[in-house]
Every structure is written in structure tokens, then in C-alpha cells.
Residue frames as a rotation matrix with the C-alpha (Angstrom) as fourth column:
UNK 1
0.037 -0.108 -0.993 40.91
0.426 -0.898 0.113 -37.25
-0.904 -0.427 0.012 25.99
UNK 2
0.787 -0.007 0.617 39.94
0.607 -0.171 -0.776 -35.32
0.111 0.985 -0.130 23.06
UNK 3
0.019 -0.881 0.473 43.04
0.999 -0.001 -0.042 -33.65
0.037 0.474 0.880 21.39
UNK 4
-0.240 -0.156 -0.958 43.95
0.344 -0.937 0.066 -29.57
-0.908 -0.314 0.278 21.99
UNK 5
-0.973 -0.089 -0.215 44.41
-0.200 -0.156 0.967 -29.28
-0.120 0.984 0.134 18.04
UNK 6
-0.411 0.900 0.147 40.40
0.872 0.342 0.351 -30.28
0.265 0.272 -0.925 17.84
UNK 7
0.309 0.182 -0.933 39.68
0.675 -0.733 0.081 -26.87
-0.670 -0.655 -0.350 20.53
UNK 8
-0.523 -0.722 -0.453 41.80
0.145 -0.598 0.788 -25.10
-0.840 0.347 0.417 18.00
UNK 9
-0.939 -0.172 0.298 39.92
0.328 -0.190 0.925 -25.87
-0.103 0.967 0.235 15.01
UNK 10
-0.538 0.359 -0.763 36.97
0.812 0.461 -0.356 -25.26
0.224 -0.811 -0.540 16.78
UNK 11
0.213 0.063 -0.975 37.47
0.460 -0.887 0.043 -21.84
-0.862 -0.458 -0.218 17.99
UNK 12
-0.622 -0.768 -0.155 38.64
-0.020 -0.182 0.983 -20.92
-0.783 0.615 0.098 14.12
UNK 13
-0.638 0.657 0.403 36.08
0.617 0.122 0.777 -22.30
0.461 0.744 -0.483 12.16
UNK 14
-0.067 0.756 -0.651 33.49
0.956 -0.137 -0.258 -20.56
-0.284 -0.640 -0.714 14.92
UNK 15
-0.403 -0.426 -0.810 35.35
0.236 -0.903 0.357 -17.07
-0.884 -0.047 0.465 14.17
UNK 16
-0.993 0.070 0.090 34.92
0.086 -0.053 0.995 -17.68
0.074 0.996 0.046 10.46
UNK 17
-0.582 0.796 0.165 31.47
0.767 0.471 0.436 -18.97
0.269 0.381 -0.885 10.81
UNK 18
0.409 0.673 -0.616 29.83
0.521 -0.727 -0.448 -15.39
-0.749 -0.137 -0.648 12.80
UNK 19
-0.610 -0.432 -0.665 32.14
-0.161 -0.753 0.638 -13.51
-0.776 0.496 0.390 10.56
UNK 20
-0.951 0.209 0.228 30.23
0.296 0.404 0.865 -15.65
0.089 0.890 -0.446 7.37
UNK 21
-0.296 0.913 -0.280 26.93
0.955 0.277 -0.104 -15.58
-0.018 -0.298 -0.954 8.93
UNK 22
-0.176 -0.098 -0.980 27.09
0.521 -0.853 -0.009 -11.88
-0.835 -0.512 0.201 9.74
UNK 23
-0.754 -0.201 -0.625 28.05
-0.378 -0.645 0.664 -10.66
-0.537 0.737 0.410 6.74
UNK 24
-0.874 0.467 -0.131 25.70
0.007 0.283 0.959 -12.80
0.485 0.838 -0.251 4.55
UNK 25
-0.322 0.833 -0.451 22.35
0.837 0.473 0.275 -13.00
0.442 -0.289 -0.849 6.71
UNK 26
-0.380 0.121 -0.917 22.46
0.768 -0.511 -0.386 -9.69
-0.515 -0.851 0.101 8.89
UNK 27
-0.929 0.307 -0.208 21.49
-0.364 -0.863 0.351 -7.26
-0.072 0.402 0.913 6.19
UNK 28
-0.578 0.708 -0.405 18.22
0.574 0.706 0.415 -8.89
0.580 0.008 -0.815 6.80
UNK 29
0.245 0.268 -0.932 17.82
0.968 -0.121 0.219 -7.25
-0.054 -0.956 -0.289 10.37
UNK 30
-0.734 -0.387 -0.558 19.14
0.606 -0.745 -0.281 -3.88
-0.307 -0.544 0.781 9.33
UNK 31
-0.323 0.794 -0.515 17.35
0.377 -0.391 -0.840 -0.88
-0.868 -0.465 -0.173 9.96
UNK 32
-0.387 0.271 0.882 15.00
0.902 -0.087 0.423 0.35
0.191 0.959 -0.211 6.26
UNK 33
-0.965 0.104 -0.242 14.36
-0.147 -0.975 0.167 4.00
-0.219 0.197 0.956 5.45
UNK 34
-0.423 0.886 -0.192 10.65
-0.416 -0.002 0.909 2.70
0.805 0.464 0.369 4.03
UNK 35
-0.428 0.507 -0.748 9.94
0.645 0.752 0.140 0.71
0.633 -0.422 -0.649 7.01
UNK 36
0.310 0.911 0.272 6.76
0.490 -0.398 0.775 2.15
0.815 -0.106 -0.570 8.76
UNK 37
0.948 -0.054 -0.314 8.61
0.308 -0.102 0.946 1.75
-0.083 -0.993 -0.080 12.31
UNK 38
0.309 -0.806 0.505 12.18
-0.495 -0.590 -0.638 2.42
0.812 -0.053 -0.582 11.58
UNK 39
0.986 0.036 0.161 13.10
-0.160 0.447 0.880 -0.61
-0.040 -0.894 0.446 13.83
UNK 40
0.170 -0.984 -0.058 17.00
-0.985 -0.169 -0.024 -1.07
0.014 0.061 -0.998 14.48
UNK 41
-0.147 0.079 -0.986 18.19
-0.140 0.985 0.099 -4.98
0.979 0.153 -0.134 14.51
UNK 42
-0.936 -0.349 0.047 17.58
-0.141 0.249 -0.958 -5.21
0.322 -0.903 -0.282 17.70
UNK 43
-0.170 0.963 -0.209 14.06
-0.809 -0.258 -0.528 -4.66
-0.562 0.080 0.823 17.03
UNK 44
0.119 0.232 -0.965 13.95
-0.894 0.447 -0.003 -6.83
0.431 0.864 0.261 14.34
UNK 45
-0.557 -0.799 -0.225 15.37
-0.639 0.586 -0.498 -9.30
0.530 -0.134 -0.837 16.25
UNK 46
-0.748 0.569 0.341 13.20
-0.631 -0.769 -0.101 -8.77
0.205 -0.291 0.935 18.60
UNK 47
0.076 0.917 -0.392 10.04
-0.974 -0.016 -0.226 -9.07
-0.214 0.399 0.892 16.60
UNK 48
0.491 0.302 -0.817 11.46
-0.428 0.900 0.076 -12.71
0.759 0.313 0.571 15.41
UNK 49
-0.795 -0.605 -0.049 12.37
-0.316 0.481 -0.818 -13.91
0.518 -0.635 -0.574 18.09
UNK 50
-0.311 0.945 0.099 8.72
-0.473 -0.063 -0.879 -13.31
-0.825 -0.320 0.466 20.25
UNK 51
-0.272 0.294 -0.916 7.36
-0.960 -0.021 0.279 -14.35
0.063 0.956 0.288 16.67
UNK 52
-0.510 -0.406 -0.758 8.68
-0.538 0.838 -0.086 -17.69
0.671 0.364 -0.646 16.64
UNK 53
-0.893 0.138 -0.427 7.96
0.394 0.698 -0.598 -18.54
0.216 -0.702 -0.678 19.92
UNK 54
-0.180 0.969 0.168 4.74
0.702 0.007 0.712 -16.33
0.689 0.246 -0.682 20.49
UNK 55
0.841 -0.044 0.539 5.23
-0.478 -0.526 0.703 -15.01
0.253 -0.849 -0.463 23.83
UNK 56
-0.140 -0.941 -0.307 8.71
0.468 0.210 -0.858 -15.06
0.872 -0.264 0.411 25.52
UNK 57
0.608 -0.319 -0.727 9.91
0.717 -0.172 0.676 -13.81
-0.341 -0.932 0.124 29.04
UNK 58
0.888 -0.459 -0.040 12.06
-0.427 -0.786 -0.447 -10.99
0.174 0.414 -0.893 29.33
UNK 59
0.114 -0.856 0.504 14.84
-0.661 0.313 0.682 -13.32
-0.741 -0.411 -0.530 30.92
UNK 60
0.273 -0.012 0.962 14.50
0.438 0.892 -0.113 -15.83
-0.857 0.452 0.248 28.00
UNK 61
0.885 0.465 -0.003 14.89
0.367 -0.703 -0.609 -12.67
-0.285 0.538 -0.793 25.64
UNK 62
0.679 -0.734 -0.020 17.58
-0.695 -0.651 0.306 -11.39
-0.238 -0.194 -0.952 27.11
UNK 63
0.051 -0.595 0.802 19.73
0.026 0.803 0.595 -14.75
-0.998 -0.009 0.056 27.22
UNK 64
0.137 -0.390 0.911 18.94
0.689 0.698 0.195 -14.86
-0.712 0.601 0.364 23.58
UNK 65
0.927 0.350 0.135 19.25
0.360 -0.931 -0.056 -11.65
0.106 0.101 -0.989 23.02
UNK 66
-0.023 -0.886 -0.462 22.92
0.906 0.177 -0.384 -11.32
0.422 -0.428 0.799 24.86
UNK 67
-0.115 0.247 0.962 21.29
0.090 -0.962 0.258 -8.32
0.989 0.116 0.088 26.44
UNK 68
-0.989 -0.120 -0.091 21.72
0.102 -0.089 -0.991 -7.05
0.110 -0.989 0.100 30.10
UNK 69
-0.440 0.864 0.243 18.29
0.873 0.348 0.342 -6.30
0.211 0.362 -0.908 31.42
UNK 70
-0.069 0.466 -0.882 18.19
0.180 -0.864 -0.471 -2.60
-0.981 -0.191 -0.024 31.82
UNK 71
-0.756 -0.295 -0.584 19.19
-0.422 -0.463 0.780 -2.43
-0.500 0.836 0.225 27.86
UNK 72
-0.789 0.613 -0.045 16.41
0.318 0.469 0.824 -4.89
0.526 0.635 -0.565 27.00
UNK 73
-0.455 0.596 -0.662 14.07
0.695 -0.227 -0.682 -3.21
-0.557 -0.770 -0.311 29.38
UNK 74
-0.324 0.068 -0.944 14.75
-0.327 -0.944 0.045 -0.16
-0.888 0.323 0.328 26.96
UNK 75
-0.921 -0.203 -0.333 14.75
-0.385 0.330 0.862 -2.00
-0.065 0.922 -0.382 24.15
UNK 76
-0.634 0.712 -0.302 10.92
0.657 0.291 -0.695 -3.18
-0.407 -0.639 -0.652 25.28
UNK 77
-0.227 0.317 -0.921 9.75
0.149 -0.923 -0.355 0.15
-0.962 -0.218 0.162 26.18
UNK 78
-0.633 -0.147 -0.760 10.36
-0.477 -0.699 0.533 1.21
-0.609 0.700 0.373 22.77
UNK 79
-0.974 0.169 0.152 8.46
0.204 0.943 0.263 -1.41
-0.099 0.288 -0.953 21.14
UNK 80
-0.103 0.924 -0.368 5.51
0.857 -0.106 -0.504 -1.38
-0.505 -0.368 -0.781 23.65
UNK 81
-0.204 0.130 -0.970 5.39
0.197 -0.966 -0.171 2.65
-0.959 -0.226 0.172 22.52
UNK 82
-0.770 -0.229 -0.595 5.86
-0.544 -0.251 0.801 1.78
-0.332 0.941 0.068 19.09
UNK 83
0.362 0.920 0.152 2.66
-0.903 0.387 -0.185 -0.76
-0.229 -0.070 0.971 19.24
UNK 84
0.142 -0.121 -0.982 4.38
-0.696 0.694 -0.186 -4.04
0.704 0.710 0.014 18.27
UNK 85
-0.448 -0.010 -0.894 4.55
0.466 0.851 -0.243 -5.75
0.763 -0.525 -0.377 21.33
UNK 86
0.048 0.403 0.914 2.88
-0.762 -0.576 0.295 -5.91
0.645 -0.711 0.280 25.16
UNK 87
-0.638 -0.606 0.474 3.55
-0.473 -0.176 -0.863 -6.75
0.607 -0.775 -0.174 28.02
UNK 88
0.016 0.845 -0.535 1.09
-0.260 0.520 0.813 -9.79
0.965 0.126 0.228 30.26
UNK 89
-0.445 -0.153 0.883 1.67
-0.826 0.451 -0.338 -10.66
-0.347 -0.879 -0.327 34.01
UNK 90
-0.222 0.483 -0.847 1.10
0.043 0.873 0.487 -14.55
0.974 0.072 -0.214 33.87
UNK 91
0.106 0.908 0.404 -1.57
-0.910 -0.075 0.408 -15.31
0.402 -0.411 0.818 36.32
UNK 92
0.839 -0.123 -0.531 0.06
0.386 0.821 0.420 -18.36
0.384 -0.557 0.736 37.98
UNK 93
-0.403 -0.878 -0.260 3.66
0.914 -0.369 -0.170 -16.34
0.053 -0.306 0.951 38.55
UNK 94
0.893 0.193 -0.406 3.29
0.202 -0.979 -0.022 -12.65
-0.402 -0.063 -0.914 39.95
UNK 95
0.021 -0.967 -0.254 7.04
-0.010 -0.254 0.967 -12.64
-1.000 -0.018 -0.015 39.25
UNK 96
-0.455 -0.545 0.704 6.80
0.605 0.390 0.694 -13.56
-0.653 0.742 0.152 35.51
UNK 97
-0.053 0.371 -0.927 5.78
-0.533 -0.796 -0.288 -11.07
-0.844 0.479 0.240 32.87
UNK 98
-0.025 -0.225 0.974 5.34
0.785 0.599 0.158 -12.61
-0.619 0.769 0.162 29.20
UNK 99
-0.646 -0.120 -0.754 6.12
-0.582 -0.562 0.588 -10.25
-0.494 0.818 0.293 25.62
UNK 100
0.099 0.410 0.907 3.58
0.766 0.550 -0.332 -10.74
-0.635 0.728 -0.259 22.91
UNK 101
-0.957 -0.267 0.111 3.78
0.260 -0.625 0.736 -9.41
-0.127 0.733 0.668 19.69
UNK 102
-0.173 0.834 -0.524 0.61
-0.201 -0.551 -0.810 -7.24
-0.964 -0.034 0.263 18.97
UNK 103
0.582 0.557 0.592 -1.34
0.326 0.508 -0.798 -7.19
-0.745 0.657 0.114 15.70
UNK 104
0.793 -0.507 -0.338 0.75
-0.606 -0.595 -0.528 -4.77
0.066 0.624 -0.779 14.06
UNK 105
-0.120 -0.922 0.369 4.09
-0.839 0.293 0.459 -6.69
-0.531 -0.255 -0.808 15.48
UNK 106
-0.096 0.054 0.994 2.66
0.540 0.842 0.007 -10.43
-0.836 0.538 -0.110 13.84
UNK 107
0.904 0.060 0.422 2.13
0.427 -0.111 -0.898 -8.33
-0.007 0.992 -0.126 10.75
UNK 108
0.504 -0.817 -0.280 5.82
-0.862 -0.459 -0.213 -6.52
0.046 0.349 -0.936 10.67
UNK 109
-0.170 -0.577 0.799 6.68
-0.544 0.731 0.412 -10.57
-0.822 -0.364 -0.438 11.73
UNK 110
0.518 0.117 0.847 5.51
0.343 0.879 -0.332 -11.93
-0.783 0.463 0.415 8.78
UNK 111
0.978 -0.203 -0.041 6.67
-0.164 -0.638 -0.753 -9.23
0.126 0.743 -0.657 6.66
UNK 112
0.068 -0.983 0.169 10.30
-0.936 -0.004 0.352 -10.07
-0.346 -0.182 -0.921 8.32
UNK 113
-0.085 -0.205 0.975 9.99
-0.201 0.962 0.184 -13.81
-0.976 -0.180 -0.123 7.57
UNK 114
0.668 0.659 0.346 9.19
0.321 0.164 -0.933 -13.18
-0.672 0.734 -0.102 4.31
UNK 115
0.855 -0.511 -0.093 11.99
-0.469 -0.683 -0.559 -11.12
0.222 0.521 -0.824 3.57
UNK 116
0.056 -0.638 0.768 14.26
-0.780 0.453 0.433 -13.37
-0.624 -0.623 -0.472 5.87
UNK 117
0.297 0.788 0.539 13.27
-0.365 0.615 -0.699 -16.12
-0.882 0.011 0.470 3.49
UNK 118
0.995 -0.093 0.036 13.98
-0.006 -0.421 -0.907 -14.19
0.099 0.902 -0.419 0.34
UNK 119
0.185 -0.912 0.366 17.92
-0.979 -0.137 0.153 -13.56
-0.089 -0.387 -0.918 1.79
UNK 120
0.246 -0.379 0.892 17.91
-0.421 0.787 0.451 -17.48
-0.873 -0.487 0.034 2.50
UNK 121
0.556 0.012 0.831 16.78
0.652 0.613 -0.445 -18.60
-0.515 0.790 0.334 -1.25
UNK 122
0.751 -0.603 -0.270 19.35
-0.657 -0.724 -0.212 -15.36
-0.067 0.337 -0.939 -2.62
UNK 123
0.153 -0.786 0.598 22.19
-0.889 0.154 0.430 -16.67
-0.430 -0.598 -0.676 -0.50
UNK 124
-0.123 -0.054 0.991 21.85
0.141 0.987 0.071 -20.59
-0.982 0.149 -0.114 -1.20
UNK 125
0.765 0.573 0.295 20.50
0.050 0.404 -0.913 -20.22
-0.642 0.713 0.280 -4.92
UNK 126
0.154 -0.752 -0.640 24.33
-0.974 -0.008 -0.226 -19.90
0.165 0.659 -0.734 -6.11
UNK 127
-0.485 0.091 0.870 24.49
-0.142 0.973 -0.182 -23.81
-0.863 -0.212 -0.458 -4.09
UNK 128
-0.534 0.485 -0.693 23.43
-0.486 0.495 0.721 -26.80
0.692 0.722 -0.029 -5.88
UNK 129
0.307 0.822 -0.479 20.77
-0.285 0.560 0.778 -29.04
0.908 -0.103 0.406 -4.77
UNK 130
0.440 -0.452 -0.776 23.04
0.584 0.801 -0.135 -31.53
0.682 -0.394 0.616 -3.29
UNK 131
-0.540 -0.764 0.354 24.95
0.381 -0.597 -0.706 -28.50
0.751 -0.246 0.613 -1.51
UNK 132
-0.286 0.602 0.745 22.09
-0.749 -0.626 0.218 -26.90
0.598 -0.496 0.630 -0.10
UNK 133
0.635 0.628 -0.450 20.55
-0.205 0.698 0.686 -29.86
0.745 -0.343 0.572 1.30
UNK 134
0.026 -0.856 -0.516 24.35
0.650 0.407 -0.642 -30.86
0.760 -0.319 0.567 3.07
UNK 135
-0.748 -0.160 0.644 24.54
-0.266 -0.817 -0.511 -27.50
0.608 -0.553 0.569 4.63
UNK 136
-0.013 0.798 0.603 20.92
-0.765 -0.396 0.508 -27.93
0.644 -0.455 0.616 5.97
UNK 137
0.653 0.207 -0.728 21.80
0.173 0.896 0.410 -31.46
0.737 -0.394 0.549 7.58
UNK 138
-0.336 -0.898 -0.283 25.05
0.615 0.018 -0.788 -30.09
0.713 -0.439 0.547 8.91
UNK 139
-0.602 0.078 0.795 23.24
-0.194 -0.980 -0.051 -27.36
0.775 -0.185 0.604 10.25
UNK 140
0.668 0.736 -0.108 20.27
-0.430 0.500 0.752 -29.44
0.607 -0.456 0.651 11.85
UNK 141
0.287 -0.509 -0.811 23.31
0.842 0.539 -0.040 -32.08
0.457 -0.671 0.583 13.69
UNK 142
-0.403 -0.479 0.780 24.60
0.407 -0.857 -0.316 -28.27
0.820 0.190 0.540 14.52
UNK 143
-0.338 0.874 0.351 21.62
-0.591 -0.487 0.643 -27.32
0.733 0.010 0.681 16.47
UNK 144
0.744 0.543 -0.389 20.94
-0.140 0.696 0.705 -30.37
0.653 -0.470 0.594 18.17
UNK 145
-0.069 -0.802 -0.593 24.59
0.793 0.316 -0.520 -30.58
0.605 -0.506 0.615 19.34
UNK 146
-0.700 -0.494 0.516 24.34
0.186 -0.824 -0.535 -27.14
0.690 -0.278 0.669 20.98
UNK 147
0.402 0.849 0.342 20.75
-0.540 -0.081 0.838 -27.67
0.739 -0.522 0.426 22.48
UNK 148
0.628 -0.338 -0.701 23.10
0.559 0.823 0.105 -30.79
0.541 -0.457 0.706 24.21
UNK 149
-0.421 -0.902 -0.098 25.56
0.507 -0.145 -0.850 -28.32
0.752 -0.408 0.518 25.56
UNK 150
-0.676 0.280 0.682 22.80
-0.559 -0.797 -0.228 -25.98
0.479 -0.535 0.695 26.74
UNK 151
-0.671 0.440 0.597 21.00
-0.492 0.337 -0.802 -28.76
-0.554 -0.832 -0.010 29.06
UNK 152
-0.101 0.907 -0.409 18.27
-0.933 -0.230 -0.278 -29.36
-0.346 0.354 0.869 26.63
């Protein structure tokens, strides 16, 4: 039986860790006076999210998204209107819809990964070698442990 006092540090280090993460990584996602669209992070998000994967669902969106699905409905809309994504019926599911990112939307995605990038080698380039590299294993056993909680 694993120990309460393990739950404890757990739920502590987690706090710390969005608080860290937040503060150091989110000015990434916020919204730029120069940027063509004027996307909010939610947009941004968005955009890398669909990026990554190419085409998403709106229910796969939302989940990672933590977004009910009238707010990500809206959160769509705007998009589609703004040209950066659209909107497919897959052709084996009537029920399923898929999000791609339009041409403009893979070009405001690279332009986010690029900058997302820049933030990563900022952030880490006070780290040494040996540091940086730790974090990225810890981070990778991170990842894999949580795909395990989530079924995967």
C-alpha cells in the first residue's frame, strides 16, 4: 500500500510544477499586438494542438483543451472566420467532424513552433548540458507515466 505522505508530495510538487510551467512557458501563447490575427491562447493553443496532430476531433480538442463544447464550438467558429482552420465531415462517420488547420493556420503553426522553440532554448540555456538533458529524461518517464494513467 503506497504511503499517504507519497499523495502529499504529489499533489505539492504538481501545484508548484503548473505554477512553474505557467509562468515560464505561457508567455508563448499570449495574445501579440503585431500578430496578423490577434489570436488569444486559446487560439494559439488551438493552432498547436491541430498542428501537431494534423486534424483532431472536436471531442479530442476539447478533452485537451479542458473546454466544454459550446465554448470550443465558439472558440472554432472564430478560427474557421478567421481562415486558420476548417471543418471536414469524415466520410466513414456522419457523426464525426475533423479540424484542419488551413494554409494560413500551418503557416501561423510554424511561426508558433518557432517561437515556442525560441522560449524552450531561452528558458533551459541558463541549465547546463547535463541539466537539460535530466529534465528532458524526467520529463519523457513523465509522459509515458501519464499516457499509463490515461489508458494508453
Amino acid at each position: 500500500m503506497i504511503n499517504n505522505s507519497i499523495y502529499e508530495d504529489i499533489r505539492y510538487d504538481l501545484i508548484k510544477f503548473m505554477s512553474l510551467f505557467h509562468r515560464l512557458f505561457s508567455p508563448t501563447f499570449k495574445k501579440e499586438t503585431n500578430d496578423k490575427y490577434s489570436c488569444n491562447k486559446n487560439q494559439v493553443k488551438t493552432i498547436m494542438i491541430i498542428g501537431r496532430a494534423e486534424k483532431v476531433t472536436p471531442t479530442i480538442l476539447g478533452k485537451c483543451m479542458d473546454m466544454e463544447k459550446g465554448s470550443l464550438t465558439s472558440l472554432i467558429d472564430s478560427m474557421e472566420k478567421m481562415g486558420l482552420v476548417y471543418r471536414v465531415n469524415d466520410e466513414k462517420d456522419r457523426r464525426k467532424t475533423w479540424i484542419y488547420l488551413t494554409d494560413e493556420g500551418e503557416k501561423y503553426y510554424i511561426n508558433q513552433e518557432k517561437k515556442f522553440m525560441a522560449r524552450i532554448k531561452e528558458v533551459f540555456g541558463t541549465l547546463s548540458e547535463k541539466d537539460v538533458k535530466e529534465f528532458n529524461d524526467s520529463l519523457k518517464t513523465i509522459v509515458t507515466i501519464l499516457d499509463k494513467m490515461r489508458g494508453e
